[in-house]
N, C-alpha and C positions, 0 to 999 in steps of 0.2 A: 452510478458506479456499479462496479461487479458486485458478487456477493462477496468477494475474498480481499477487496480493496475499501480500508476501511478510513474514514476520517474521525479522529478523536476530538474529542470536545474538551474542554478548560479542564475538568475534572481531573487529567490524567497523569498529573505530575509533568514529570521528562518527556511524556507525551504527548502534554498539550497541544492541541492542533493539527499534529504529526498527520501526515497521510501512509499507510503501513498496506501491505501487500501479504495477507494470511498465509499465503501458502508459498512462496519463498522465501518471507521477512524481512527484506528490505523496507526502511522507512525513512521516509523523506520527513524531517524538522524542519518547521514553519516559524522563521523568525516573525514576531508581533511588534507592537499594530501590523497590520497587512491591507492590503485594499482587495474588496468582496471580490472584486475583477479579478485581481492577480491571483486570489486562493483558489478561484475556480479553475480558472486556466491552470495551475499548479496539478490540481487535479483532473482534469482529464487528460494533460499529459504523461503523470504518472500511471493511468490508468491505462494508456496507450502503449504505451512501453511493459506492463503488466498484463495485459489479457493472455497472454499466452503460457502463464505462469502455470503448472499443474502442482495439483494436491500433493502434499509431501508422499502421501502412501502410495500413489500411481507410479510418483518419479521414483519410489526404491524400488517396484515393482520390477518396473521397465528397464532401469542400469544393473540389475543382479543377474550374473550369467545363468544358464541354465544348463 
């Protein structure tokens, strides 16, 4: 996965399992049990649809007039 595409572990309450997206924040909930196949594939399509996400500071950078 990217750096900015992050998958949670049990630990994290409401975001258990969640796979999250750092720099837009979208997060996809992982209904459980799940099969190892399906969470994978959950994730690299998320991460697929997310590579193109930029850093919150870039994108205010980039959208404010000049």
């Amino acid at each position: 996965m990217n750096d900015w595409i992050v998958a949670h572990d049990a630990t994290q309450g409401k975001k258990a399992y969640a796979i999250e997206c750092l720099r837009c924040g979208e997060i996809q909930h992982v209904a459980t049990p799940i099969d190892v196949t399906c969470y994978v594939a959950m994730g690299r399509a998320f991460e697929e649809m997310h590579q193109h996400c930029r850093e919150p500071a870039l994108a205010e950078a980039r959208d404010e007039p000049n």
